[in-house]
C-alpha angles and dihedrals in degrees: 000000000000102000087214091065089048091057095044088047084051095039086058092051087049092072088057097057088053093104090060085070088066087068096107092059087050102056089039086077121226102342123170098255106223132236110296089249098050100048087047085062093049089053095054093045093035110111095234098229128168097001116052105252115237102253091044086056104043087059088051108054081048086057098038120101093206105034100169086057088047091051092049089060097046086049088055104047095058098042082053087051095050099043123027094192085073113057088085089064083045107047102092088050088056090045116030119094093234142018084244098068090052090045095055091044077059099060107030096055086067100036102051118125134191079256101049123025126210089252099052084038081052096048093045093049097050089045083057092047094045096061095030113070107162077059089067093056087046094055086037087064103031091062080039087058094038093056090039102051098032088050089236132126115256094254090053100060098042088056092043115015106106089192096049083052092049089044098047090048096052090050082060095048098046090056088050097050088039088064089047101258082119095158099056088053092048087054092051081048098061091040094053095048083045088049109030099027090233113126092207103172104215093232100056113107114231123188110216133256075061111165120213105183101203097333090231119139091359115145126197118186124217098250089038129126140206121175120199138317092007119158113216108186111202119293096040127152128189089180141148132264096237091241103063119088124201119354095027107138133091135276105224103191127212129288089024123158112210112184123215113287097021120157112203103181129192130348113325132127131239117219124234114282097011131163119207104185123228115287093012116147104218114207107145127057108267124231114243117274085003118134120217142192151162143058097316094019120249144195097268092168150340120225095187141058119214140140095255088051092068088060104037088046080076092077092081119038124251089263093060110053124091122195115212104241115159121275118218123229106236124013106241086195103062104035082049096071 
């Protein structure tokens, strides 16, 4: 993964911990706040102390060869700083050499068995990190989507997100089952659907920036796959038909939208952009930024207008397709007569 994607992607999560630089206000109790142009010129002329200042970060995260480490720090530092009941919870991020060896601490201490400890589960999954390097910029963007599309910091949803923790755990796993220890990955396979409630076959192939809203009910089936920056709300299959063989799961292309419940059976690819509605059956390919919906699922609208559309438009018939045009609220002419 390109390192310039994974500071730009930094750089944009940065604008939403601005607010934890107001902490010092926050602890100085109910002080009159002076006139906008007054406090500007404090912050330029302000010694940055105990919390990183704005400008000095953001140079930093440019310079950085790991950002979305950097940010987690700095995260850390001002939650610290705003609540003391949580620099336990924090300590390993302040301390530790690399955002890998927090993110593994996060997951093994849920997934231990009589059979495998946290620790050997520790030593097994740094191992994993340590040859693998394109796994490092996967885990780097899926806690990066997850904060972004969960509204949360980084460090928070890496302490509280189920389905960043059932994501992060199958991108263990597949590694695993890819350099042929495929039992124990079938095993951390089972673990992770017992803890974490997401059935993530190792085998599946997965793009990164993936979503995982809470984890619970998803199903992922062994031939299945997701490109990049797709949402999967909870309930979701990608599954197979039971008549299939082989390659029988479903191509979920990038930039999708699954609500939650979906059932996307057998293989059939999902355009680009699409949107498949909560509760929709999909049993039929679906056109590029198209949204369906439905039992079995239909064309409901199409938000773009490209060439391929006006072929792939010929899988529903003409009845059925709805173009999304704007409702209004209250029909004038009905209440004018």
């Amino acid at each position: 993964m390109a390192r310039a994607g994974v500071a730009l992607a930094a750089l944009l999560l940065f604008v939403g911990v601005a607010p934890l630089h107001g902490w010092r206000a926050a602890r100085a109790g109910a002080r009159p706040r002076p006139p906008r142009a007054t406090r500007l010129r404090a912050v330029e002329t302000e010694t940055c102390n105990e919390v990183t200042c704005f400008t000095d970060l953001v140079e930093r995260l440019i310079a950085s060869e790991d950002p979305v480490w950097e940010l987690m720090q700095f995260e850390s530092r001002a939650m610290d700083a705003m609540d003391e009941d949580t620099k336990a919870m924090h300590d390993d991020i302040l301390t530790a050499p690399r955002k890998e060896d927090v993110i593994i601490r996060r997951i093994v201490r849920d997934l231990e068995t009589p059979f495998l400890s946290a620790t050997q589960l520790q030593i097994i999954f740094q191992d994993v990190a340590q040859a693998t390097p394109e796994l490092r910029d996967y885990l780097a963007l899926d806690v990066l989507a997850t904060a972004l599309c969960a509204d949360m910091h980084l460090v928070e949803g890496l302490d509280v997100s189920k389905g960043l923790h059932a994501l992060l755990t199958f991108r263990f796993y597949s590694v695993l089952h890819q350099i042929g220890k495929k039992e124990l990955a079938r095993f951390l396979h089972s673990q992770n659907s017992e803890v974490f409630m997401a059935d993530i076959h190792p085998a599946a192939k997965i793009g990164y920036s993936f979503f995982i809203g809470t984890a619970s009910g998803v199903v992922i089936g062994e031939t299945a796959v997701v490109g990049n920056g797709v949402t999967m709300a909870h309930f979701v299959t990608l599954g197979g038909n039971g008549k299939d063989t082989g390659d029988r799961h479903s191509k979920v292309a990038d930039g999708v939208f699954l609500g939650a419940g979906a059932q996307i059976i057998g293989n059939i690819p999902i355009g680009e952009g699409a949107v498949v509605s909560a509760k929709s059956v999909v049993v039929k390919p679906v056109p590029p930024f198209a949204r369906v919906a439905g039992v079995p699922a239909k064309v409901a609208a199409i938000y773009a207008c490209e060439p391929i559309l006006e072929e792939m438009m010929n899988l529903c018939p003409e009845e059925n397709r709805i173009f999304y045009t704007h409702q209004p609220m209250f029909d004038t002419a009905r209440e004018g007569s």
